[in-house]
C-alpha positions in Angstrom: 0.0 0.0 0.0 1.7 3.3 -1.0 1.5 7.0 0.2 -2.5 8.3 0.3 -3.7 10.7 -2.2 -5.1 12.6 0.6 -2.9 16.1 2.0 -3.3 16.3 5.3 -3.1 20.0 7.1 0.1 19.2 9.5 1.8 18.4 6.0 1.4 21.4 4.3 4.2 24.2 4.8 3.5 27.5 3.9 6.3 29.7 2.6 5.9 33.6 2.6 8.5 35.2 -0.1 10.2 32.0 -0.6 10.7 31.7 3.0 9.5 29.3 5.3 6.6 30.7 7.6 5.0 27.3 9.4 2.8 24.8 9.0 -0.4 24.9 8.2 -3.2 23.2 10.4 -6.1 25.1 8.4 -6.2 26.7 4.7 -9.2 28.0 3.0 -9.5 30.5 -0.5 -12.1 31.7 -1.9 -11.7 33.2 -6.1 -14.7 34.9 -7.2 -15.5 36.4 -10.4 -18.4 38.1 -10.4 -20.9 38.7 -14.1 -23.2 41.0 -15.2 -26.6 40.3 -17.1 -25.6 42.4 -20.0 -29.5 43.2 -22.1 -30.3 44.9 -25.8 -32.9 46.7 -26.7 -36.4 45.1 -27.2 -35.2 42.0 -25.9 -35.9 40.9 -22.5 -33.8 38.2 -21.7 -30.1 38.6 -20.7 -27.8 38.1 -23.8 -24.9 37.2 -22.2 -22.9 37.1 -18.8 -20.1 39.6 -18.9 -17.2 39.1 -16.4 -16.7 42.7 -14.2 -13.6 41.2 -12.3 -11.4 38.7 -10.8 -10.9 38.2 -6.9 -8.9 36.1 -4.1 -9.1 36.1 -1.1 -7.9 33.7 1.8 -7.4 32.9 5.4 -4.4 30.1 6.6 -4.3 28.7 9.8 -0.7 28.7 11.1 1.3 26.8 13.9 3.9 29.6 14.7 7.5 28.4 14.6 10.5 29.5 16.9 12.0 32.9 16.3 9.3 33.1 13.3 8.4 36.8 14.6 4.5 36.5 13.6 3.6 38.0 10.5 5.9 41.3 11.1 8.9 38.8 11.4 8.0 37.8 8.0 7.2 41.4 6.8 4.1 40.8 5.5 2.7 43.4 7.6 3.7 47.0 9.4 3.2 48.9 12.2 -0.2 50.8 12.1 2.1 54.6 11.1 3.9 52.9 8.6 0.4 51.2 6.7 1.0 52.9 3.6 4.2 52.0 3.1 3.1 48.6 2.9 4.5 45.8 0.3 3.2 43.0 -1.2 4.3 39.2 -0.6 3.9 35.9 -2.2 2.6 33.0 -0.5 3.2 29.2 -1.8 1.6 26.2 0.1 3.6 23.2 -0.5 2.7 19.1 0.6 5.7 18.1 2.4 5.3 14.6 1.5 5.0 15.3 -2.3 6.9 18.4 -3.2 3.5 19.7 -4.6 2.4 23.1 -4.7 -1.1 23.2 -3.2 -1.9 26.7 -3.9 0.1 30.0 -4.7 -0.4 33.5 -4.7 1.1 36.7 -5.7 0.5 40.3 -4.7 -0.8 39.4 -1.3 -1.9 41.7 1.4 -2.7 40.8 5.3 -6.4 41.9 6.6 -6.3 41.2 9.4 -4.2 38.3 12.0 -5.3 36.5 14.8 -3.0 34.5 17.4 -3.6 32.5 20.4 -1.9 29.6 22.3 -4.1 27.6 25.4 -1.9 25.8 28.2 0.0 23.0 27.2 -0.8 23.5 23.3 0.8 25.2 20.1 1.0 28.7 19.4 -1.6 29.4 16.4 -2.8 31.7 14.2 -4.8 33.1 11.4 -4.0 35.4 8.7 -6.6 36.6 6.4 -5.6 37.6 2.8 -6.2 38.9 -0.4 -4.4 38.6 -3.4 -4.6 40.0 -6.8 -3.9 36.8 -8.6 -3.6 32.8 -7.6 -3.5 29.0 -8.5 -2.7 26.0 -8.0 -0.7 22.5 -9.3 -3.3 22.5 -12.7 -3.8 26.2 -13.3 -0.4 28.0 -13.5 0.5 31.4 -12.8 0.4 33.9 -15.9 3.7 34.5 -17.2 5.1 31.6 -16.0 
């Protein structure tokens, strides 16, 4: 009996600018693209569906490593003066057991982050995100 196809959450590191951040225990992205009912004159129903846009957005749940310094250690965010001067980052999830990229993302900006750690238990956390483009093991990046 060989590996399982299945990726498990404690097997998936997450890399922030090529970087290891941690692991993720908890991963979930959401990619809308919204239409619009676009009509003629005289005829009632919709002729077509027109895309208006393309989002991402995401949130990964995190076990914090040692000397990892949160998401400010990993500049992906800044101090509340310095919010404008602000830079993007890239995120790549990766199955440890496989080498596979999971997901990936470019032009990424933190929300908001959540941590928390209960006696006796890991240090965890949640970053939400949005991105201005994404994919995955089938759909590549553009320009790549």
């Amino acid at each position: 009996m060989g590996a399982t196809p299945l990726i498990s959450a404690p097997q998936v590191a997450v890399y922030i600018n090529g970087k290891v951040f941690g692991l993720v225990h908890s991963f979930d992205w959401n990619s809308s693209t919204p239409r619009k009912r676009v009509h003629s004159i005289d005829i009632l129903q919709a002729l077509e569906l027109a895309p208006t846009g393309s989002d991402v957005s995401f949130g990964m749940g995190i076990y914090r490593l040692r000397g990892g310094g949160g998401a400010e250690g990993a500049n992906v965010t800044v101090p509340l003066p310095d919010l404008a001067s602000e830079n993007y980052f890239s995120v790549v999830l990766v199955d440890i057991v496989t080498k596979y990229i999971v997901f990936q993302a470019q032009q990424c900006s933190v929300e908001s982050q959540n941590w928390s750690v209960a006696t006796k238990q890991f240090l965890m956390g949640t970053l939400n995100c949005s991105a201005l483009s994404w994919s995955n093991e089938v759909v590549a990046l553009a320009g790549r």
